[in-house]
C-alpha positions in Angstrom: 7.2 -124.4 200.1 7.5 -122.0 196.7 10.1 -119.7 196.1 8.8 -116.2 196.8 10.8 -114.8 193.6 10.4 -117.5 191.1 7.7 -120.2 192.2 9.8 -122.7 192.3 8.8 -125.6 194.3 11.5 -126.2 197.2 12.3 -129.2 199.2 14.1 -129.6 201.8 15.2 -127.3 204.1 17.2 -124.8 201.6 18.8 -121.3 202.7 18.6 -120.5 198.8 16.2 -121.2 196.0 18.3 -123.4 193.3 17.1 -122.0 190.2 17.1 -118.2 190.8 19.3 -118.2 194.2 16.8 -116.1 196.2 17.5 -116.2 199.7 14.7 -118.5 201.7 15.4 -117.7 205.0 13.0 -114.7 206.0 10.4 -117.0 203.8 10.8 -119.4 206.4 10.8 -117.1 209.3 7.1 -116.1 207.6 6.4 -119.3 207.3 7.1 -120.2 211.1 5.5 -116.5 212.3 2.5 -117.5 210.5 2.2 -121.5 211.8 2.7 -119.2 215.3 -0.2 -117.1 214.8 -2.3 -120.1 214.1 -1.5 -122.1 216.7 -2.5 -118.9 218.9 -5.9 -118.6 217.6 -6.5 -122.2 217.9 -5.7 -122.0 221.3 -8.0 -119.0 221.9 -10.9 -120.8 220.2 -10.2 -124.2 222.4 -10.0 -121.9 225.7 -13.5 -119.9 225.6 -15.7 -122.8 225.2 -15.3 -123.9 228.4 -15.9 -120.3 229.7 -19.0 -120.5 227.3 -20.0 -124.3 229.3 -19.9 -122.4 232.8 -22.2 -119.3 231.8 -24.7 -121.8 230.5 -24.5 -123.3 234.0 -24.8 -119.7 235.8 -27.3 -119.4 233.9 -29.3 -122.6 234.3 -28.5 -122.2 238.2 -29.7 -118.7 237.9 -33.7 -119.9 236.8 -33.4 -122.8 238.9 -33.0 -120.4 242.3 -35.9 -118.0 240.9 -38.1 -121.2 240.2 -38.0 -122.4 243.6 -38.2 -119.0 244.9 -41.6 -117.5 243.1 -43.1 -121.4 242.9 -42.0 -122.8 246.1 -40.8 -120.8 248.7 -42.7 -117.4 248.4 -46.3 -119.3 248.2 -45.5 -121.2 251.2 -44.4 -118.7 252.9 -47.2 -116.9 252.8 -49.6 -119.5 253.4 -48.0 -120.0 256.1 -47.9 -116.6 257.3 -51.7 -116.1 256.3 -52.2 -119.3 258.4 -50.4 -117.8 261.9 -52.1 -114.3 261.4 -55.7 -116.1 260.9 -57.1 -115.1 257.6 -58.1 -118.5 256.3 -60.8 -119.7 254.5 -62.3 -121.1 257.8 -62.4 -117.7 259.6 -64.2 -116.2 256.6 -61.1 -114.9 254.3 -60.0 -116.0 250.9 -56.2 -115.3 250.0 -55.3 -115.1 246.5 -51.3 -114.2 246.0 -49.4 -112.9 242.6 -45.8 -113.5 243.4 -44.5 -111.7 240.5 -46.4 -108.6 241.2 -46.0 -109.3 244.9 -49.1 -108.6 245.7 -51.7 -110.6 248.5 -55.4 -110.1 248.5 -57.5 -111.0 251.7 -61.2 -111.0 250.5 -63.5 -110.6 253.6 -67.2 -112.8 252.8 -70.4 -111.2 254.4 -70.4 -113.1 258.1 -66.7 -111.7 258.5 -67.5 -108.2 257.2 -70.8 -108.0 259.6 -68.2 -108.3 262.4 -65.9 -105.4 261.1 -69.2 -103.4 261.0 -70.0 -104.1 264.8 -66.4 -103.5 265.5 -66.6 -99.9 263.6 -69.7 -99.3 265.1 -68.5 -99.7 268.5 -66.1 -97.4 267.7 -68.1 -94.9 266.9 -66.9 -94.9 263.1 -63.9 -92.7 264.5 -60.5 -93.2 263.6 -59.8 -95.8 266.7 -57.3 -99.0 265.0 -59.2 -102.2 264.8 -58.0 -105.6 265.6 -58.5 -106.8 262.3 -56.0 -103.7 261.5 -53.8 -104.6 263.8 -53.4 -108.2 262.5 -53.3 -107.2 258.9 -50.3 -105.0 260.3 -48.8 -108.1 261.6 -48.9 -110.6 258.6 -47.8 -107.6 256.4 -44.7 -107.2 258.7 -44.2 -110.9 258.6 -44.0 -111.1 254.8 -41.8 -108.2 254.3 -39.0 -109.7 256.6 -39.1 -113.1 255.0 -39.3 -112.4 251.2 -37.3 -110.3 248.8 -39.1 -106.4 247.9 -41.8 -104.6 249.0 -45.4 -106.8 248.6 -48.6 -105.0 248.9 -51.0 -106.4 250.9 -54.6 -105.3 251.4 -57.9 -106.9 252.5 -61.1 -105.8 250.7 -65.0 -106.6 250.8 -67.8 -106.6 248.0 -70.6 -107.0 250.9 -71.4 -103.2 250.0 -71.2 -101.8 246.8 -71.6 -97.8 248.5 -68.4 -98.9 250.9 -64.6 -98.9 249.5 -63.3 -102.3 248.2 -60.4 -101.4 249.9 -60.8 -101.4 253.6 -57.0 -101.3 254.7 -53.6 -101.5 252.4 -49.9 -102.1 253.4 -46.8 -101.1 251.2 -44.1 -103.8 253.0 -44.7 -102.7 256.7 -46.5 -99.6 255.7 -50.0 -98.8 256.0 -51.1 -96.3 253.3 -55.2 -97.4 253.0 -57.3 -97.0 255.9 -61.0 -97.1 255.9 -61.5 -95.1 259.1 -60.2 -91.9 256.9 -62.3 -92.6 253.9 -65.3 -90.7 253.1 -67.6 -93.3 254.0 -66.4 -93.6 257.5 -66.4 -90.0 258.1 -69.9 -90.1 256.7 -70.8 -93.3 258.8 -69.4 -91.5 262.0 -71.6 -88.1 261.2 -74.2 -90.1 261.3 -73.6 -91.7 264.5 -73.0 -88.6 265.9 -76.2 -87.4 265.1 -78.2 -90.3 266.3 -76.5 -89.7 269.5 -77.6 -85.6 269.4 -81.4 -86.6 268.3 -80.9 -89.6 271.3 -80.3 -86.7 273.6 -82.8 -84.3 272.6 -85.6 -87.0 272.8 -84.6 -87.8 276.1 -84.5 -84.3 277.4 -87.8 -84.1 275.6 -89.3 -86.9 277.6 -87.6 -85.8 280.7 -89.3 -82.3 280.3 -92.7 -83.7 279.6 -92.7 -86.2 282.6 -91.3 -83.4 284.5 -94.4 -81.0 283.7 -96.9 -84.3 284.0 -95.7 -84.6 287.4 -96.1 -81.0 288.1 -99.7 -81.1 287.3 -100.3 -84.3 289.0 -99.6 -83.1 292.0 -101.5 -79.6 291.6 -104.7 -82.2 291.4 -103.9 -84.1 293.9 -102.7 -81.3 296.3 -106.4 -79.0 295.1 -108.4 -82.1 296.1 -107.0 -83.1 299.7 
């Protein structure tokens, strides 16, 4: 160490410096306070990188759990849900699934939508649920309870291009699409209901006329015997 007076170089563990006699003694306390301070930072320095080491491993553990979640779990899941509730390719369906969005597509192909039709037209085009409702009600209940947020499901057609793609929509268990209220259906069900009214007024028709053919018939029969 230096005198803090003179410069002088000092050796040995002196109270006082030998050429100007400044006392050394608070120099040394300094000197001690600072070798203190050091020895505290270094000790900082060595503690936080192992508290860096474990958030790098939070964080690798972190992606590792959302990497088997959206590739691994969610799309078997749903297969398998798809599976159980029916809409596979084999019945006529094609699924296509965006995890990240959460969002499931059911794509109905022209055999499957010609049995929707019958099954609307049965119905009278009213507001009536459908099976194929009630199922899509089902899987979309399913999915809901066995994945994280709210997925929207929804199974559309491209069979007719004057018809919603759209035929019915869930929001997690929530249905908030239905074709039955859709202007088409309405539409569709007018129509019905008018083929029923000119149905009825033909038949009265012919009713009427047969009633009056009959009439006459027997006039002519009953003038000649």
């Amino acid at each position: 160490m230096f005198c803090p007076k003179c410069g002088y170089k000092i050796e040995g563990n002196l109270k006082f410096c030998p050429k100007c006699g400044q006392k050394l003694t608070e120099s040394k306390q300094a000197e001690k306070s600072k070798n203190i301070v050091k020895k505290a930072v270094k000790g900082n320095f060595s503690k936080k990188k192992p508290h860096k080491k474990s958030s790098i491993i939070v964080i690798v553990a972190i992606v590792a759990i959302l990497f088997v979640y959206f590739v691994v779990y969610v799309p078997t899941t749903v297969n398998a849900v798809m599976k159980k509730s029916n809409f596979t390719s084999g019945n006529g369906y094609r699924v296509s699934m965006n995890a990240v969005k959460k969002e499931i597509d059911i794509n109905v192909d022209t055999h499957q939508m010609g049995s929707i039709e019958s099954a609307l037209d049965n119905d009278h085009f009213d507001t009536s649920k459908l099976a194929i409702e009630e199922q899509l009600a089902i899987a979309a209940n399913s999915v809901d309870s066995k994945t994280i947020g709210k997925w929207t499901i929804q199974l559309r057609q491209s069979t007719y291009k004057d018809t919603d793609a759209v035929l019915w929509q869930f929001s997690g268990k929530d249905e908030i699409h239905r074709y039955q209220n859709t202007a088409a259906c309405r539409k569709a069900h007018q129509v019905y209901l008018q083929r029923e009214a000119d149905q009825a007024q033909n038949d009265q028709e012919n009713s009427d006329a047969a009633g009056v053919a009959g009439g006459i018939a027997g006039g002519v029969l009953g003038w000649m015997f």
